[in-house]
C-alpha positions, 0 to 999 in steps of 0.5 A: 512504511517500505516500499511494497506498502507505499506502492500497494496503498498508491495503487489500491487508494489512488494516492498517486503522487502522495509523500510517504508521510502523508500515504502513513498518515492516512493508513493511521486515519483511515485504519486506524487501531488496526494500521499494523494488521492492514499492512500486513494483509496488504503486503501479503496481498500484493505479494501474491497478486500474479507477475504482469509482464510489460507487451512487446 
């Protein structure tokens, strides 16, 4: 798992504050067979999700 994934699954799961083994482990459980497919929407998703900029 890279960061773009751990941040990406913290974000869209609410696993804020999960360690990298444990957001792994559910990605296995939760999509089991598919785990590689779902990271690879899941990346391209995020990628494309437009730029916030932080307020001044």
């Amino acid at each position: 798992m890279d960061t773009w994934i751990i941040k990406a699954m913290a974000r869209r799961y609410g696993l804020d504050g999960w360690t990298p083994a444990q957001i792994a482990h559910f990605g296995r459980t939760h999509f089991g067979a598919h785990a590689g497919l779902a990271q690879q929407y899941l990346f391209a998703y995020e990628r494309a999700q437009p730029k916030i900029s932080p307020l001044r």
